[in-house]
N, CA, C and O atoms as a Tinker XYZ file with bonds, in Angstrom:
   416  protein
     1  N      0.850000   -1.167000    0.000000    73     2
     2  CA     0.000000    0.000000    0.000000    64     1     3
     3  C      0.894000    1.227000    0.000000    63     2     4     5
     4  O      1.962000    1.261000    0.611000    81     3
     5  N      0.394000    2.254000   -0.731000    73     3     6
     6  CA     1.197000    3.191000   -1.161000    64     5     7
     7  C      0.713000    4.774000   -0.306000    63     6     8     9
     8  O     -0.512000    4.894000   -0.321000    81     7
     9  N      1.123000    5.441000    0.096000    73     7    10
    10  CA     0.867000    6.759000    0.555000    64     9    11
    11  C      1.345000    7.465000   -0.405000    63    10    12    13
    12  O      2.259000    7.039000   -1.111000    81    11
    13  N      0.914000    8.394000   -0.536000    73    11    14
    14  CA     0.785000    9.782000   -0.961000    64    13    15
    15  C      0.048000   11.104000   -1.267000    63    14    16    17
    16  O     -1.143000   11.378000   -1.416000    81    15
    17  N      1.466000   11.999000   -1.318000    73    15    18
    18  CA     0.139000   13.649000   -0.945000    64    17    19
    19  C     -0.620000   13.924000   -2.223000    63    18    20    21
    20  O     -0.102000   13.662000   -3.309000    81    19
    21  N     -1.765000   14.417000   -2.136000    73    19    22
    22  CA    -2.769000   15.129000   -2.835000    64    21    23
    23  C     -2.057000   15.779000   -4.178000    63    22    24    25
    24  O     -2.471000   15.636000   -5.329000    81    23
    25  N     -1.268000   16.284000   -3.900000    73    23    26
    26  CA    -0.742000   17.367000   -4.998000    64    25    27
    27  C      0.020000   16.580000   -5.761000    63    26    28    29
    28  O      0.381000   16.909000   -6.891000    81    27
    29  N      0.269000   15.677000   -5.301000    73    27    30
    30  CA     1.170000   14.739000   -6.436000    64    29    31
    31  C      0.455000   13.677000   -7.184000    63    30    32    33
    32  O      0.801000   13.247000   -8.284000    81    31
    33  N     -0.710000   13.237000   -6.401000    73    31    34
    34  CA    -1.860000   12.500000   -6.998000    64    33    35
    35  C     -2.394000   13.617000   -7.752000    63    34    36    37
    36  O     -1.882000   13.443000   -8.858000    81    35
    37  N     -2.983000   14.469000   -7.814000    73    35    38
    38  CA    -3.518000   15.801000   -8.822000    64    37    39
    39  C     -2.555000   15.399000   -9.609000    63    38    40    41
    40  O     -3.144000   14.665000  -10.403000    81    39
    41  N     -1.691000   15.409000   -9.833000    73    39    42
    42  CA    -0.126000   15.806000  -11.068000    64    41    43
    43  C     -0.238000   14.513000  -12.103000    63    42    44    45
    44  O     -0.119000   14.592000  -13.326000    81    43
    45  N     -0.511000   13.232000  -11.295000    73    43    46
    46  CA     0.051000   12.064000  -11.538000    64    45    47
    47  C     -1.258000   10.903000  -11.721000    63    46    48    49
    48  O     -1.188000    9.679000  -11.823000    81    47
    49  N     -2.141000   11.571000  -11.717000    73    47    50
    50  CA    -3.621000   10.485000  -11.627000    64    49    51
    51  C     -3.769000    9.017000  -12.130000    63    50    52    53
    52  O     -4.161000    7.936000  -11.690000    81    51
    53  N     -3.182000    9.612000  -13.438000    73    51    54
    54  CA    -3.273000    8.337000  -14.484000    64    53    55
    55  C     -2.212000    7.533000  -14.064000    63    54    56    57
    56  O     -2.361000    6.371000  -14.445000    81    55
    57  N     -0.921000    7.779000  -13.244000    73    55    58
    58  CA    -0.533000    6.501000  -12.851000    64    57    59
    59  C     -0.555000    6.271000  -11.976000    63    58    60    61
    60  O     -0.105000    5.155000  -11.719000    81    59
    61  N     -1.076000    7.101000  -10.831000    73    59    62
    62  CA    -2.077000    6.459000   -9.484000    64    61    63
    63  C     -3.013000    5.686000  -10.091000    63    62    64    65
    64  O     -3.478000    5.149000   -9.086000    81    63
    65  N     -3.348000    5.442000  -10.584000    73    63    66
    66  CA    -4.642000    4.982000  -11.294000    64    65    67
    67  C     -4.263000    2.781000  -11.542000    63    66    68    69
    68  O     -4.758000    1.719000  -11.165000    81    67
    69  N     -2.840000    3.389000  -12.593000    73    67    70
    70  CA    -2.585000    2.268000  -12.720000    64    69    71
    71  C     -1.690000    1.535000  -11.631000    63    70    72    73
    72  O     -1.301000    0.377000  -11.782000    81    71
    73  N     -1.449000    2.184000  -10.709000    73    71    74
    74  CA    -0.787000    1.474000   -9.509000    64    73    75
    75  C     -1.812000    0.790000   -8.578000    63    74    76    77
    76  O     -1.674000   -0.239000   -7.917000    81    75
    77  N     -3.096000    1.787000   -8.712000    73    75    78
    78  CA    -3.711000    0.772000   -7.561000    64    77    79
    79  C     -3.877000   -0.020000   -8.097000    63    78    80    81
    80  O     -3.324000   -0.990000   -7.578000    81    79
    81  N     -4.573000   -0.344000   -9.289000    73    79    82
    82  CA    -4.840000   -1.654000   -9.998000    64    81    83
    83  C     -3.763000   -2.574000   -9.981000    63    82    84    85
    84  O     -4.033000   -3.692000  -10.421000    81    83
    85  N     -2.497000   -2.359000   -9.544000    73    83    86
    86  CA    -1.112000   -3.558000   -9.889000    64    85    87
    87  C     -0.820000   -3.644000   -8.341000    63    86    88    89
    88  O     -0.290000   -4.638000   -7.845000    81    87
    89  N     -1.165000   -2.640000   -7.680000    73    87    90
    90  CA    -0.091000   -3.115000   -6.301000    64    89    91
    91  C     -0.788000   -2.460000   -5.441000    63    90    92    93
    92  O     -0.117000   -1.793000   -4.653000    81    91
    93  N     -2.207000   -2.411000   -5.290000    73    91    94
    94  CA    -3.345000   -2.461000   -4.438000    64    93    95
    95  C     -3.597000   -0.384000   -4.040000    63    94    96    97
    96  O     -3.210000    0.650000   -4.584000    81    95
    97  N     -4.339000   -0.686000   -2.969000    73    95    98
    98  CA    -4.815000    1.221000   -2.584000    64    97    99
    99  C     -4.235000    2.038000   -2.571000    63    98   100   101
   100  O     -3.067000    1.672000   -2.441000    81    99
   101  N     -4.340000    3.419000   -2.652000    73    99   102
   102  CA    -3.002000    3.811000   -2.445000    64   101   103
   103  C     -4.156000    5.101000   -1.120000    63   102   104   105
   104  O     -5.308000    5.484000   -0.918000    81   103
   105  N     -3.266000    5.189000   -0.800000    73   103   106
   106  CA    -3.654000    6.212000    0.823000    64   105   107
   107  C     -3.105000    7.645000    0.382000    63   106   108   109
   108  O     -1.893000    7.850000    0.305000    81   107
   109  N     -4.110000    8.682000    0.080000    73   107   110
   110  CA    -3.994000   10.187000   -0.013000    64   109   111
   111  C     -3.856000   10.766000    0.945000    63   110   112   113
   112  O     -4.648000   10.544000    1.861000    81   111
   113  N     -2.649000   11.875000    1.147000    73   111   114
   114  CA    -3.016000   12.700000    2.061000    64   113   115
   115  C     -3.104000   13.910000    2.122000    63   114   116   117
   116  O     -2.590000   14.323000    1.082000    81   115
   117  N     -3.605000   15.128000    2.988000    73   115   118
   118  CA    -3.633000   15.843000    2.889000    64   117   119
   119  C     -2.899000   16.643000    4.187000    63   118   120   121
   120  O     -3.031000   16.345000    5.373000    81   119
   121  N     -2.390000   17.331000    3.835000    73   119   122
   122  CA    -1.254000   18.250000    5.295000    64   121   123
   123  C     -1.144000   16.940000    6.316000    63   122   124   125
   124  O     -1.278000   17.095000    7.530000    81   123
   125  N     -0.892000   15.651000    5.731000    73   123   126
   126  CA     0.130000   14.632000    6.550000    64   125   127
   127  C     -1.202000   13.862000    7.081000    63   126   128   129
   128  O     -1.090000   13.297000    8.168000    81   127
   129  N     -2.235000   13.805000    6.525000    73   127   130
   130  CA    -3.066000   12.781000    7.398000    64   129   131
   131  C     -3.934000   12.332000    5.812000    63   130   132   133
   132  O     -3.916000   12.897000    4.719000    81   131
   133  N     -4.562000   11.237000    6.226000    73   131   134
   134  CA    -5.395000   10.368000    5.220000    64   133   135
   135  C     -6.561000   10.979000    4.892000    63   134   136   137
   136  O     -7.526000   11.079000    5.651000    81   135
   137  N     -6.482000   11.505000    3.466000    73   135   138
   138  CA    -8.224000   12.340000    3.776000    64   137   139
   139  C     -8.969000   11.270000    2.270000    63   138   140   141
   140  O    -10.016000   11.445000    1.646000    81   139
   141  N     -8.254000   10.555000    2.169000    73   139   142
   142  CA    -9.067000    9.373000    0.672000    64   141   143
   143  C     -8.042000    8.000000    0.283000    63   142   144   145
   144  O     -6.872000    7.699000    0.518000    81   143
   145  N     -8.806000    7.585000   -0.199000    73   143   146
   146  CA    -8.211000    6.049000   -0.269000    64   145   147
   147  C     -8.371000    5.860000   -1.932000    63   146   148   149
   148  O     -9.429000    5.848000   -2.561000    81   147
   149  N     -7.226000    5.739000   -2.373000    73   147   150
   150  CA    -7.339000    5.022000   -4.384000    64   149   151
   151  C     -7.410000    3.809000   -4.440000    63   150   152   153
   152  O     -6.351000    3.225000   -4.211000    81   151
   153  N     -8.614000    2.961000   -4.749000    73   151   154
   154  CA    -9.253000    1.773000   -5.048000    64   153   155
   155  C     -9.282000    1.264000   -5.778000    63   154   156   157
   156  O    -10.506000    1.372000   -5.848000    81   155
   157  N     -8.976000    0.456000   -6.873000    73   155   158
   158  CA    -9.426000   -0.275000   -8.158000    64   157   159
   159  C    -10.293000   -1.537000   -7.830000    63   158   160   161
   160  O     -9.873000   -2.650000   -7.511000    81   159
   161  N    -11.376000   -1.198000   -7.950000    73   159   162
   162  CA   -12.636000   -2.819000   -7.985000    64   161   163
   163  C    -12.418000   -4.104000   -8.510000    63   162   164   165
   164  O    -12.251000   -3.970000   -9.723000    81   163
   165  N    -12.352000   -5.083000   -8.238000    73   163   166
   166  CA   -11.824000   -6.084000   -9.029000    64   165   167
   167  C    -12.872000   -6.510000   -9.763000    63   166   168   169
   168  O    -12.527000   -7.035000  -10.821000    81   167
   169  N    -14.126000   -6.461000   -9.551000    73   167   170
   170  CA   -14.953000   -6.483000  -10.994000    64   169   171
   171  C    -16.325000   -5.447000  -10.136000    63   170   172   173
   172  O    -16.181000   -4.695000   -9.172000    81   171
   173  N    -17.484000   -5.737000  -10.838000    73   171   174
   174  CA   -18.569000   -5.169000  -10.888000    64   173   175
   175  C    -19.763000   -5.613000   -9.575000    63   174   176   177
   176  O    -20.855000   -5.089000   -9.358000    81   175
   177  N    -18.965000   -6.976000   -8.699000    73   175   178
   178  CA   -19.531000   -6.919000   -7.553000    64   177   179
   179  C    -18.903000   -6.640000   -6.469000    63   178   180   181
   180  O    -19.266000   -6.530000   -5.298000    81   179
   181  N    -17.099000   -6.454000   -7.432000    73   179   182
   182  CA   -16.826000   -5.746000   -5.506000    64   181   183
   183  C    -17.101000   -4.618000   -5.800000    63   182   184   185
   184  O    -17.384000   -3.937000   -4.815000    81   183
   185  N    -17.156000   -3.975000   -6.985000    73   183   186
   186  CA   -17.563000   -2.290000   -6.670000    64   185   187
   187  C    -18.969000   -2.323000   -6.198000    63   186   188   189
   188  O    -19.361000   -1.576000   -5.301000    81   187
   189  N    -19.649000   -3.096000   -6.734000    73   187   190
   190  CA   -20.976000   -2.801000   -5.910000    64   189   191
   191  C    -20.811000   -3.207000   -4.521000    63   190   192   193
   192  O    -21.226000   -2.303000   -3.796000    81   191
   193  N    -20.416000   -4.103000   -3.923000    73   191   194
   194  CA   -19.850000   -4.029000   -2.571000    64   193   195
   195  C    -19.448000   -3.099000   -2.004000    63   194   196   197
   196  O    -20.008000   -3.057000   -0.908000    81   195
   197  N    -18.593000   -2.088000   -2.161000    73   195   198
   198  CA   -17.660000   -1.450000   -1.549000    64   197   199
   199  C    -18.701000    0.248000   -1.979000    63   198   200   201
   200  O    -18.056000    1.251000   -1.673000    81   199
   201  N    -19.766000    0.471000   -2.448000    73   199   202
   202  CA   -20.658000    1.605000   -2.853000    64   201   203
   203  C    -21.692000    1.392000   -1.864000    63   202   204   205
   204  O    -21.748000    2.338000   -1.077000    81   203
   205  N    -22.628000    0.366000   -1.608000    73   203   206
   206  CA   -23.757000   -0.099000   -0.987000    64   205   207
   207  C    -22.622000   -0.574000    0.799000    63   206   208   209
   208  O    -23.230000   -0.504000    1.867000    81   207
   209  N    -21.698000   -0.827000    0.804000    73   207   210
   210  CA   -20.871000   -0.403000    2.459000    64   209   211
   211  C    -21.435000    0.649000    2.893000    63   210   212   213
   212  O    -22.447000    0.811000    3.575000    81   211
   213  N    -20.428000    1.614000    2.279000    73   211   214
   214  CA   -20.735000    3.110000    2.558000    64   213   215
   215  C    -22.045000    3.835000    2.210000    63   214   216   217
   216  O    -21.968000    5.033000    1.936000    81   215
   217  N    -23.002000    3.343000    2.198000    73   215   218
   218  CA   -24.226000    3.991000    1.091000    64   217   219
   219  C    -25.012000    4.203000    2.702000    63   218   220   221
   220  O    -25.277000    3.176000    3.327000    81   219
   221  N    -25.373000    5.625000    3.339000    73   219   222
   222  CA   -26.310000    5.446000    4.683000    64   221   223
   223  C    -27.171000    5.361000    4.559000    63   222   224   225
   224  O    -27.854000    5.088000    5.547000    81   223
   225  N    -27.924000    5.556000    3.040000    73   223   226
   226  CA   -29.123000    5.126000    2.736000    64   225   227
   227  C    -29.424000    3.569000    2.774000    63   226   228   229
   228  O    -30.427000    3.149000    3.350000    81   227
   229  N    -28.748000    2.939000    2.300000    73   227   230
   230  CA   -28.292000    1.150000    2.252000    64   229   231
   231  C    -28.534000    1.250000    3.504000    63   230   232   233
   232  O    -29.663000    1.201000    3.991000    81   231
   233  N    -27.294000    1.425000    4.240000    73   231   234
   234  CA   -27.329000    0.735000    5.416000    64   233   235
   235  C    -28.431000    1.400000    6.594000    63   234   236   237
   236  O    -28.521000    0.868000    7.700000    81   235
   237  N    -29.095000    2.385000    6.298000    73   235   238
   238  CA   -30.346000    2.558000    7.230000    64   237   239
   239  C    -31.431000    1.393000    6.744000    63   238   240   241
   240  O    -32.072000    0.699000    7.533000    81   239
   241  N    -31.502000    1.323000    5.491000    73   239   242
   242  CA   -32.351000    0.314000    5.266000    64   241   243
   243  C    -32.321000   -0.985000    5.549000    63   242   244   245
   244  O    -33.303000   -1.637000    5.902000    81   243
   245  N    -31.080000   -1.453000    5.390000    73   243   246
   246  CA   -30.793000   -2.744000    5.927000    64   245   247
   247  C    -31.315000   -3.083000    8.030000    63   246   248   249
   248  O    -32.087000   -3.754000    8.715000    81   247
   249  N    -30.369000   -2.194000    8.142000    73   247   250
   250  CA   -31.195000   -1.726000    9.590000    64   249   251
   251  C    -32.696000   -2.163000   10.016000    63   250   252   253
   252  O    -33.231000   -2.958000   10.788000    81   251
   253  N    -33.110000   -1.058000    8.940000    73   251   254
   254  CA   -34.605000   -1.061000    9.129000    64   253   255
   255  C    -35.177000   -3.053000    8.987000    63   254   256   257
   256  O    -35.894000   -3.796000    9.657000    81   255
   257  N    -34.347000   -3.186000    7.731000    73   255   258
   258  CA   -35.189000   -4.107000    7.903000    64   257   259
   259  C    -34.905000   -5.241000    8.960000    63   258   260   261
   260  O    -35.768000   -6.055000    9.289000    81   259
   261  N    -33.919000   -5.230000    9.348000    73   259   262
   262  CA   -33.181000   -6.524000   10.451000    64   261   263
   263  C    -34.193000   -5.710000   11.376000    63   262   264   265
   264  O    -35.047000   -6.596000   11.408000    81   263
   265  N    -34.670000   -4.825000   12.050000    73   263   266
   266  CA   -35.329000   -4.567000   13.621000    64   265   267
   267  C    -36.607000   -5.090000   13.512000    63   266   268   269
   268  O    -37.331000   -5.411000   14.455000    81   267
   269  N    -36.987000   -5.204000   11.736000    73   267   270
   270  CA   -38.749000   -5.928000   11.394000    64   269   271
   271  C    -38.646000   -7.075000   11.717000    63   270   272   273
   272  O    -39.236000   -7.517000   12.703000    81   271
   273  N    -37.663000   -7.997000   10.745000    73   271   274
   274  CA   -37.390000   -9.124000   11.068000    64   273   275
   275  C    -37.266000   -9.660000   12.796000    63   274   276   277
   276  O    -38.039000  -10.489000   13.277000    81   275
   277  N    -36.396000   -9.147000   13.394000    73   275   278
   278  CA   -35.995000   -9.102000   14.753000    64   277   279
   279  C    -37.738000   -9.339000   16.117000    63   278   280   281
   280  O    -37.870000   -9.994000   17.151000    81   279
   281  N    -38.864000   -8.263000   15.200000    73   279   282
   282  CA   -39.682000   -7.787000   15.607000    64   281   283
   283  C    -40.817000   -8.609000   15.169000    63   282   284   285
   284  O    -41.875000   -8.352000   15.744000    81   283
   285  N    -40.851000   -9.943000   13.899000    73   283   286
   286  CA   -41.444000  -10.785000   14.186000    64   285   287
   287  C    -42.771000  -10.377000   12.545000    63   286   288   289
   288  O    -43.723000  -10.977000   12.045000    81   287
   289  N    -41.953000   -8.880000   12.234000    73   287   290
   290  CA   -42.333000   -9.021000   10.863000    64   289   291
   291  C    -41.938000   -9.170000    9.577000    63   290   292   293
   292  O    -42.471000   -8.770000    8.542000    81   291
   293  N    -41.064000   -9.716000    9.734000    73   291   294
   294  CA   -40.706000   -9.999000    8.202000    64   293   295
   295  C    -41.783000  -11.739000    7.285000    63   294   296   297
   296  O    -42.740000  -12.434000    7.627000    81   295
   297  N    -41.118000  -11.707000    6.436000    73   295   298
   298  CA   -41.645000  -12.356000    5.513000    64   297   299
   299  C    -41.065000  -13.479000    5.151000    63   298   300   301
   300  O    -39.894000  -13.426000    4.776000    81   299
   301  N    -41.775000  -14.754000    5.187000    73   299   302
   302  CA   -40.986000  -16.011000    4.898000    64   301   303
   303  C    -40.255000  -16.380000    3.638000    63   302   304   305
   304  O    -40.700000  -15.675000    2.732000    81   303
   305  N    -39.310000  -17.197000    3.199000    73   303   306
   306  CA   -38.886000  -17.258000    1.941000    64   305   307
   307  C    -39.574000  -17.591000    0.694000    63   306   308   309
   308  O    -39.437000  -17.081000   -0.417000    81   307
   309  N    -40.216000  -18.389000    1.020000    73   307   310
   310  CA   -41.340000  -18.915000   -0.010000    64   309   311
   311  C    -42.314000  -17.880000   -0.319000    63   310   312   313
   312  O    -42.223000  -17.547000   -1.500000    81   311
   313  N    -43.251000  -17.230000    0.349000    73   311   314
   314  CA   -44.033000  -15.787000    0.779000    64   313   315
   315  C    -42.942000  -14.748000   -0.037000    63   314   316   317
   316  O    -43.518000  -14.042000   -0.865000    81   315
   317  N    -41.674000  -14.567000    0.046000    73   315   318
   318  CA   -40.856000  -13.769000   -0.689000    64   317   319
   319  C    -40.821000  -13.880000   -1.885000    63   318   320   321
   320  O    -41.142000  -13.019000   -2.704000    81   319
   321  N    -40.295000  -15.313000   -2.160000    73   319   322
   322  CA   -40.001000  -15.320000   -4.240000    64   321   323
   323  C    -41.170000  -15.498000   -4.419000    63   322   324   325
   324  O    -41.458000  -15.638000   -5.607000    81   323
   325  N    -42.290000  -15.576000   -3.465000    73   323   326
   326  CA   -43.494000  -15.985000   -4.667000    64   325   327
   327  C    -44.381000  -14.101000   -5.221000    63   326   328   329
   328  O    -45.081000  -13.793000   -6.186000    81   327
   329  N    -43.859000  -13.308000   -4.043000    73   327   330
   330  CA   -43.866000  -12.242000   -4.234000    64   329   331
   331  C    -43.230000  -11.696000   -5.547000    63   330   332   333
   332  O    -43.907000  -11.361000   -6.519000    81   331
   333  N    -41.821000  -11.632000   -5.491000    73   331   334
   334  CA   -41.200000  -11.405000   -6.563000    64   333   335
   335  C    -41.598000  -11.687000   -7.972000    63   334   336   337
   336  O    -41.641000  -10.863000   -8.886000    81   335
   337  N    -41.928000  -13.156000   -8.039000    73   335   338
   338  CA   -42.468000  -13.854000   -9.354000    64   337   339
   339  C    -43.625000  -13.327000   -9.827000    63   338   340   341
   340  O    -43.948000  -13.036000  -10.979000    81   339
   341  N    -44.447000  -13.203000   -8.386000    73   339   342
   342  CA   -46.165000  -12.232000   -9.601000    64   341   343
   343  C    -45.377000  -10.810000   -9.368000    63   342   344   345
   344  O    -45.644000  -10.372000  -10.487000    81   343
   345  N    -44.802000  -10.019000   -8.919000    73   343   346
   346  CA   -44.327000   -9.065000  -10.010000    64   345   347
   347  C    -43.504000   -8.961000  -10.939000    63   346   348   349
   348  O    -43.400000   -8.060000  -11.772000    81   347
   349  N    -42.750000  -10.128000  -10.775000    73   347   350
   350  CA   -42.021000  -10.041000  -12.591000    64   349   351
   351  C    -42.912000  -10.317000  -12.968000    63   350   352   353
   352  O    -43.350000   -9.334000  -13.565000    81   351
   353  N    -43.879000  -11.468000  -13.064000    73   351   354
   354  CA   -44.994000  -11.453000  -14.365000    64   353   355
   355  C    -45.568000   -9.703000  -14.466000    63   354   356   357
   356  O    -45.366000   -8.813000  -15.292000    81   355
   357  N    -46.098000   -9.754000  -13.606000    73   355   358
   358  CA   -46.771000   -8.228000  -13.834000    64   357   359
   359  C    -45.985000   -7.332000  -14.867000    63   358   360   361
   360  O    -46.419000   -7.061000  -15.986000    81   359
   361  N    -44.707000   -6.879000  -14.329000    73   359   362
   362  CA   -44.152000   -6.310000  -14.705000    64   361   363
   363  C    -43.625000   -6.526000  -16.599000    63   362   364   365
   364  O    -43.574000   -5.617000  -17.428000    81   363
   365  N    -43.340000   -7.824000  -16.798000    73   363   366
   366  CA   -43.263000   -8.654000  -17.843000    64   365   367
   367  C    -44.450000   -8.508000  -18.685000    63   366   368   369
   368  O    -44.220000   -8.574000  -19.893000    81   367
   369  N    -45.760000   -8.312000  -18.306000    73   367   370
   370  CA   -46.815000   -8.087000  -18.812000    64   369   371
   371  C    -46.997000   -6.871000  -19.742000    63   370   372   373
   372  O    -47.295000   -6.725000  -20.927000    81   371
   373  N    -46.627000   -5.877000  -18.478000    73   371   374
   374  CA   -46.983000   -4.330000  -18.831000    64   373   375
   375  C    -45.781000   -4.386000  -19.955000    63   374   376   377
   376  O    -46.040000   -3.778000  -20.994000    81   375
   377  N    -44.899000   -4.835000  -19.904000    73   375   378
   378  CA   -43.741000   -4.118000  -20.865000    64   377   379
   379  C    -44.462000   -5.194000  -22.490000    63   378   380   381
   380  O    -44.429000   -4.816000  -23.662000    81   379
   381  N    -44.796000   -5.973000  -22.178000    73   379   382
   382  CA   -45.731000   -6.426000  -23.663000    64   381   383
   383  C    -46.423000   -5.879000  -24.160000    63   382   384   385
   384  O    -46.365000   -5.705000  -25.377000    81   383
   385  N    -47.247000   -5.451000  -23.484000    73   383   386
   386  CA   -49.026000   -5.192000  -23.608000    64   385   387
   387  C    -48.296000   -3.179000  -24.305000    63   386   388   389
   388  O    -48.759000   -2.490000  -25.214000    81   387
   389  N    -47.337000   -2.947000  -23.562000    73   387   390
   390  CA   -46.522000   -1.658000  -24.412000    64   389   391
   391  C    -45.854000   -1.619000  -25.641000    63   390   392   393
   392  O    -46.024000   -0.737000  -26.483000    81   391
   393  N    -44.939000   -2.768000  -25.767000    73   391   394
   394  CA   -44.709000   -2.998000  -27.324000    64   393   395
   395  C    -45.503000   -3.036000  -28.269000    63   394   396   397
   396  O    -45.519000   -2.218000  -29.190000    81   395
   397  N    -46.446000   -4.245000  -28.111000    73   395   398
   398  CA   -47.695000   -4.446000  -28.952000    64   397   399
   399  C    -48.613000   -3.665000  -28.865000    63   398   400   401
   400  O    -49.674000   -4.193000  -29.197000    81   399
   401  N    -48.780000   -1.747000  -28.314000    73   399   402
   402  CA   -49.486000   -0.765000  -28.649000    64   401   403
   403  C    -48.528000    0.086000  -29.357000    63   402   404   405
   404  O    -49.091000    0.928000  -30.056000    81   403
   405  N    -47.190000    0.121000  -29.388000    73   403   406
   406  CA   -46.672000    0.634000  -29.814000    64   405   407
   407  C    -46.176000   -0.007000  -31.213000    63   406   408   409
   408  O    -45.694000    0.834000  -31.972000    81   407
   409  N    -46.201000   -1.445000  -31.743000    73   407   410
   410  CA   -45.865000   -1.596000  -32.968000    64   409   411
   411  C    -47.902000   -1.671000  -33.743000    63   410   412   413
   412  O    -48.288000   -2.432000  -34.629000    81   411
   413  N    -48.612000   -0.791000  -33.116000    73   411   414
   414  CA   -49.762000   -1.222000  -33.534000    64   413   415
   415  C    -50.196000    0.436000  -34.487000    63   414   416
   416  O    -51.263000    0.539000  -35.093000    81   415
């Protein structure tokens, strides 16, 4: 892991860029302390990982929902995908029933 100041990352981006990707984060600083971290995602679910971490909207929701669950309301698994499934049909529906007014 690599440190360095701000002003030299400004200067040098594009090969901060390619360093984190070869030899992992690199740690920014600013007047001698850490004010950002240079990341490269290793594909499209650790970046979604590492967005939905930090997201306080995410994680209030997640919250929210573990105190329902906790509290004796949540929803069983079966009761869940069968949820899901009549709204993909639904949903699957409407986007037909739109094509076929629109090629009409």
């Amino acid at each position: 892991m690599k440190i360095a100041p701000l002003a030299d990352v400004k200067a040098r981006l594009s090969a901060y860029l390619v360093e984190c990707e070869t030899d992992g984060p690199v740690l920014i600083t600013r007047n001698g302390k850490v004010a950002a971290i240079l990341l490269a995602p290793k594909d499209d679910e650790d970046l979604e990982r590492l967005v939905l971490a930090h997201s306080r909207r995410f994680l209030a929701l997640l919250e929210n929902s573990r105190r329902s669950i906790k509290a004796g309301k949540g929803v069983s698994h079966t009761v869940f995908w069968k949820t899901v499934a009549q709204r993909h049909k639904a949903n699957s529906s409407k986007v037909q029933s739109s094509k076929s007014s629109k090629s009409a």
